[in-house]
Each structure stands twice: as structure tokens, then as C-alpha cells.
N, C-alpha and C positions, 0 to 999 in steps of 0.2 A: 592341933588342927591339921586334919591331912590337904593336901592337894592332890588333886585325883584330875587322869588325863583321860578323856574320851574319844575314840576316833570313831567318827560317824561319816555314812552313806545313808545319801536319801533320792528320791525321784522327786524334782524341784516340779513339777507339773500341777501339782493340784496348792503348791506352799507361795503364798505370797512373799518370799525370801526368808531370809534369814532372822532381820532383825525384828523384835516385838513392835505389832502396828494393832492399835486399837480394832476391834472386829474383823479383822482378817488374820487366818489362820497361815501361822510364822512357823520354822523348826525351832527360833529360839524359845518362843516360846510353849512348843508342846514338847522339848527335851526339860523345859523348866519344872513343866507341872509336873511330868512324871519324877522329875526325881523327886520334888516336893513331896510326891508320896508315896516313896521308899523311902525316902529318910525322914520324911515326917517333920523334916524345916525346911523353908523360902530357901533357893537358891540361886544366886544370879551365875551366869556363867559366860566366861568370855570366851569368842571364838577367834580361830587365825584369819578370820576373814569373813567378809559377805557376800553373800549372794542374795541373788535379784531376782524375782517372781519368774517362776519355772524355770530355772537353772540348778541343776544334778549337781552332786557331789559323790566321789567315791572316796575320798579322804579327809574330811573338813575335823580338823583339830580344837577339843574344845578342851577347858580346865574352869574348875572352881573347887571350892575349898569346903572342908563339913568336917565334925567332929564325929561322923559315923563311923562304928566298926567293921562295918559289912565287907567282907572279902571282895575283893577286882571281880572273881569271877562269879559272885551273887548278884554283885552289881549288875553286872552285864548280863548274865539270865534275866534279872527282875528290869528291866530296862529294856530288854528286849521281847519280854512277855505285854509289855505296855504301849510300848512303839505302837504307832499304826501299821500298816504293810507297805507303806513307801517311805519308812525312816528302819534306820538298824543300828546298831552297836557294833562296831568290830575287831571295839578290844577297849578294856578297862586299864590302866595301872596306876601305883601310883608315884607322884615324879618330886623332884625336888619343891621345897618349899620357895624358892625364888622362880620355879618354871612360871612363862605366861604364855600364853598360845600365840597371841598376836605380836607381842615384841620379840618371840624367838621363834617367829617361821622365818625360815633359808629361804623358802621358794615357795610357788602356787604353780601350778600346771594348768593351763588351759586345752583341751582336746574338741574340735571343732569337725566332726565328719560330716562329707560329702558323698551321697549316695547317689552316685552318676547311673544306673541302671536304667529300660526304657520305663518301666511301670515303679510306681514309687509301693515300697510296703506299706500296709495298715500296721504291723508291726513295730515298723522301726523309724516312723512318723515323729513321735513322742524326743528321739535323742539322733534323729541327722536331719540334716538339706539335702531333699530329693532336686537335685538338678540333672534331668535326662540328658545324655550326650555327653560326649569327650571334656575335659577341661582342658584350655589353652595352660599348660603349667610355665611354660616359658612367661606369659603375662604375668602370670600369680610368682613367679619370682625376681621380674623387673619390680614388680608394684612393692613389695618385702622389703626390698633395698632402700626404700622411701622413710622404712618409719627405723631405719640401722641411726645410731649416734642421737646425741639427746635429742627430746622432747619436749614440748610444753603440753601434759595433759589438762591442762585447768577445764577445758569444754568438756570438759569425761567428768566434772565433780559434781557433787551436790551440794544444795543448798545449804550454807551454817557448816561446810565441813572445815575440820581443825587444822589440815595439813599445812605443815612449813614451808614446804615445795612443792610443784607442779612439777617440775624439770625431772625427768629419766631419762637413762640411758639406755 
């Protein structure tokens, strides 16, 4: 059984996140169905993380496991022939048989732009905050200081979630 590593990019705008939700359309699951038919079995697939209705990604880490022989980079043609035009593939291989996606991410990167310009774009509406005029950075780096040394995130979970701890650093 191989374990095969996905690194996908998507425009989270029209995806109500990540994870599979009854009648609303998820990445988890339109990555599912298409691979279900190229490899022509169910697969479930774990990813390094979630995202939340209309939130992009340009690295989101997945893996899951198949008895397929299909080369990485047929994979990834046929994967990307299927996509919609707001999900991609941007690299197939395949990794150790103990890799998991979510227990061996290092990190997640968060990028948050701010388009201070006077007239906001129709353009670039979709992936920044148009706030006209200067930004006070002096404020925005007192406030930064605030959330430096642990944490209690519990008001940031969901419901019935598993986690051990709340507390970061």
C-alpha cells in the first residue's frame, strides 16, 4: 500500500472549508471524489489542517494511502484535469509509509493583507481588506505584544473538539 503526498492550492471563496459537510460543497470532499475516480476506490484523505468557508490556501498538505500504480506525475495531470478552476495539484510524491499530514506539520503560515489604497479593487476584493488611508503600525505593534507568551485559546474551538490543550505559546 503506497502513501502518496498531495500539496494543494485552492481559492477558498466559493468552498465551504475544508472539511466534508452534508450538501455544501468542501475541498475535502471534491479532492475525494476525484481521486475515487482515478483510482477507481473510496479514499479518505487526511489533511495538515482546516480551513474555514472562504479561506485560500496555497500549500494545504494532504496524504492517504491506495494500492494504485499510477505514477506521481499521472496522478497529478489526472487530478488536475478534474479539479475545478479554483482547486490544483502542485505536486504529487510518494512519502514514507509512517508520514501523516496532520501530525507531522512543523508549521502553518497565516498571510493576512491589507490594501490601504484610496479606491479598493474589484480585483483583489476576493484575497485582502481594503482599508483606505494610512495604518497606525505603531498601534498594530503595541496590540501584537498582547497575544506574545501563552494563551488560552479555548473561545477559538469548536464544538465536540478533541484537543488536550487550549494553552499556546
Amino acid at each position: 500500500m503506497r502513501n502518496l503526498k498531495i500539496t494543494l492550492a485552492y481559492d477558498g471563496s466559493a468552498f465551504h472549508g475544508w472539511q466534508i459537510q452534508p450538501g455544501f460543497r468542501t475541498v475535502q470532499e471534491t479532492v475525494e471524489h476525484c481521486l475515487h475516480k482515478i483510482l477507481g476506490h473510496a479514499v479518505r484523505v487526511t489533511a495538515s489542517g482546516r480551513t474555514d468557508a472562504g479561506v485560500h490556501a496555497l500549500g494545504q498538505v494532504i496524504n492517504f494511502r491506495t494500492p494504485s500504480k499510477i505514477p506521481e506525475e499521472g496522478l497529478l495531470k489526472a487530478l488536475n484535469s478534474l479539479f475545478p478552476h479554483d482547486l490544483s495539484a502542485r505536486d504529487v510524491s510518494e512519502v514514507d509509509p509512517d508520514f501523516h499530514a496532520r501530525k507531522m506539520a512543523l508549521s502553518k503560515k497565516y498571510v493576512y493583507v491589507i490594501d490601504t489604497s484610496r479606491i479598493r479593487s474589484p480585483f483583489l476584493s476576493r484575497y485582502v481588506f481594503h482599508l483606505p488611508g494610512a495604518l497606525d503600525v505603531h498601534a498594530m505593534r503595541r496590540s501584537i505584544e498582547m497575544l506574545n507568551g501563552e494563551q488560552d485559546f479555548s473561545s477559538f474551538m469548536g464544538a465536540g473538539s478533541s484537543v488536550k490543550t487550549t494553552v499556546r505559546k
